[in-house]
TIBAFI-62584 format. One record per residue (C-alpha): residue number from 1; residue in three letters; z, y, x. Coordinates in steps of 0.2 Angstrom, whole numbers. Layout:
BEGIN
NUM / ALA / Z / Y / X
...
END
This chain:
BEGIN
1 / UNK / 31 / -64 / -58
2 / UNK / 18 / -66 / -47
3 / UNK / 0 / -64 / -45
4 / UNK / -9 / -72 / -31
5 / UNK / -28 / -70 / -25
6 / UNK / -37 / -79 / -12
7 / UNK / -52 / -67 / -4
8 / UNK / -66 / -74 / 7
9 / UNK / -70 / -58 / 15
10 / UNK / -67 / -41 / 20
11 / UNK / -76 / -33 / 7
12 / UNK / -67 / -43 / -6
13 / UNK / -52 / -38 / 0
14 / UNK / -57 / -20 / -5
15 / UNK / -63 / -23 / -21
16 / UNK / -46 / -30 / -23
17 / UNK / -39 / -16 / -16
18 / UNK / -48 / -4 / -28
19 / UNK / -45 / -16 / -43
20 / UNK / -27 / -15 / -40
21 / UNK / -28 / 7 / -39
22 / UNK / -37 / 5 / -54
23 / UNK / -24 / -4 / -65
24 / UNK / -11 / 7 / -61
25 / UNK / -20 / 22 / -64
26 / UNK / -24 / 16 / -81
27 / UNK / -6 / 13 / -85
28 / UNK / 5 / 26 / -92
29 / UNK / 23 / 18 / -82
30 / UNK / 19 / 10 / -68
31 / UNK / 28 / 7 / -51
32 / UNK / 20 / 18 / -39
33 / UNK / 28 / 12 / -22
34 / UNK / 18 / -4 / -14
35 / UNK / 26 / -12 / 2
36 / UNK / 12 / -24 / 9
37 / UNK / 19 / -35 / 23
38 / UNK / 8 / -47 / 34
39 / UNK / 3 / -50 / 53
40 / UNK / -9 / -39 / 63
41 / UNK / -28 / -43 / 55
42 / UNK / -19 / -50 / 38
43 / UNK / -31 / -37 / 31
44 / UNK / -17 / -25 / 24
45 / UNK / -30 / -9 / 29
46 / UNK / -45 / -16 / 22
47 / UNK / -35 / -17 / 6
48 / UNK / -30 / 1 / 7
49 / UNK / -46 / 5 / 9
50 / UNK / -52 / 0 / -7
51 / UNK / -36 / 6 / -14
52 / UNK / -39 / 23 / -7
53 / UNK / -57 / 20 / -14
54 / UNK / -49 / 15 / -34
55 / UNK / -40 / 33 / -32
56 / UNK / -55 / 44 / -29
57 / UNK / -52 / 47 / -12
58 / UNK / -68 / 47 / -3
59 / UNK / -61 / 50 / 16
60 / UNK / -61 / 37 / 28
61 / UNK / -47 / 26 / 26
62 / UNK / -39 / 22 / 44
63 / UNK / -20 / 16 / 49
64 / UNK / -10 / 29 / 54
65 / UNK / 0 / 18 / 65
66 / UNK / 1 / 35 / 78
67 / UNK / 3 / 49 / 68
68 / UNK / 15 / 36 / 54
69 / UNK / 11 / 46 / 40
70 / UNK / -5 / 52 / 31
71 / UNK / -7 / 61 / 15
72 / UNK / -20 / 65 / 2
73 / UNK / -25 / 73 / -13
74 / UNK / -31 / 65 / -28
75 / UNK / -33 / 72 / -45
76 / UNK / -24 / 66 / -62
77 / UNK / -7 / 62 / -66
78 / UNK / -6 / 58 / -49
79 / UNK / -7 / 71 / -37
80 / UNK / -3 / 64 / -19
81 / UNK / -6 / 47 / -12
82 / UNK / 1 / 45 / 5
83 / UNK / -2 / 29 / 17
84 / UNK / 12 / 25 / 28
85 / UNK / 12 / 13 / 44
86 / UNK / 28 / 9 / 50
87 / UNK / 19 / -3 / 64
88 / UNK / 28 / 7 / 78
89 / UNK / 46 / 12 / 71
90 / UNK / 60 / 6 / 81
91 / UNK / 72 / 12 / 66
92 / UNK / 72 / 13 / 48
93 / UNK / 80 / 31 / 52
94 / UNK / 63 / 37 / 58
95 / UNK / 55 / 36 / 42
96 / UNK / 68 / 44 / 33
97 / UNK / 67 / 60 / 45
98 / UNK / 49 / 58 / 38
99 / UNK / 58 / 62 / 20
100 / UNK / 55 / 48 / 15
101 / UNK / 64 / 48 / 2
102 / UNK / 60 / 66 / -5
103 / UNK / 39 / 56 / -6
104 / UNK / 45 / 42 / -17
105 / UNK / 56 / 50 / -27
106 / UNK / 43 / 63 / -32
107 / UNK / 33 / 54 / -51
108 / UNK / 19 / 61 / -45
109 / UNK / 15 / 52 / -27
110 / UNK / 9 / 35 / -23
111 / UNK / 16 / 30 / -9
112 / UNK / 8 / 13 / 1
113 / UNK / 17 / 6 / 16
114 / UNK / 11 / -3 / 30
115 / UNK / 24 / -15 / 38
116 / UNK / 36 / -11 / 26
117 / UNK / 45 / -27 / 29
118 / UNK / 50 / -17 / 43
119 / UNK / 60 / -4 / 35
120 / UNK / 65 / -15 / 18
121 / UNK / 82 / -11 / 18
122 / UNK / 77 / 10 / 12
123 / UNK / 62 / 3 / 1
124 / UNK / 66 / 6 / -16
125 / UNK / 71 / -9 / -28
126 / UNK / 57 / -6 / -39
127 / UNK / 46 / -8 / -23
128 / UNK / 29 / -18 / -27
129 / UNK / 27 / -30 / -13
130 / UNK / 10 / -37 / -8
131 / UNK / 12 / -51 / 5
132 / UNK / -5 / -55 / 16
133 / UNK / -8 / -73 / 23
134 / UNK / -22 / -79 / 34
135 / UNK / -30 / -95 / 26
136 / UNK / -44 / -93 / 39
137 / UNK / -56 / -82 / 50
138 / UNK / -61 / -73 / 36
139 / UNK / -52 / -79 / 19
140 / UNK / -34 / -71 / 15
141 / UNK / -23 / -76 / 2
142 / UNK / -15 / -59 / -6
143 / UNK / 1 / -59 / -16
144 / UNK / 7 / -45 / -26
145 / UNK / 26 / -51 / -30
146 / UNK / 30 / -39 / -44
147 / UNK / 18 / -36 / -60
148 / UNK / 13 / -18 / -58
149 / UNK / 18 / -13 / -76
END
């Protein structure tokens, strides 16, 4: 099952983003591993930075498309929410040496990727896949393809 939203603007896009931290927090089994797919601009940071923004998080929300990886605190269930941008990976392999799979494996991390279409094959099954189109300029239409709980 599928939900799909259509955004007219950058900031609706975070209040999606924030919406969508929100629910899961609030559910007690949830999936906590987001693969959002889309082309440059689709608009895949500026929902992480509502998302970021749902957890508590107050630091600026950038890509780490140079560094990959980025982690941060958050309090809760939750303790670790870490945003991955696999923009410049020639290799699945190079996320893993990142312990990849130690991060997801761990109940108490949240774990958002960034081109993980990318490095699907190592995604896990229960991945929650968040697909950005352009409609427009401005206007996105954002899928989540797997119900969060």
């Amino acid at each position: 099952m599928s939900q799909e939203h259509l955004t007219a603007s950058p900031e609706e896009t975070r209040k999606l983003g924030k919406k969508t931290a929100k629910e899961l927090l609030r559910k007690k089994s949830c999936q906590r591993v987001f693969g959002l797919k889309g082309e440059l601009g689709g608009g895949k940071t500026t929902f992480l930075q509502g998302f970021a923004k749902g957890l508590g998080i107050r630091e600026r929300i950038l890509s780490p498309t140079f560094v990959i990886l980025k982690k941060f605190q958050i309090s809760g269930r939750f303790k670790n929410f870490y945003h991955i941008d696999c923009y410049r990976l020639k290799k699945p392999r190079e996320l893993l040496d990142l312990e990849f799979e130690e991060i997801i494996s761990q109940a108490q991390n949240i774990v958002v990727v960034e081109w993980a279409d990318q490095v699907k094959r190592i995604m896990p099954k229960n991945t929650v896949w968040i697909k950005f189109d352009f409609v427009d300029e401005k206007k996105r239409r954002i899928t989540i393809e797997k119900v969060l709980c």
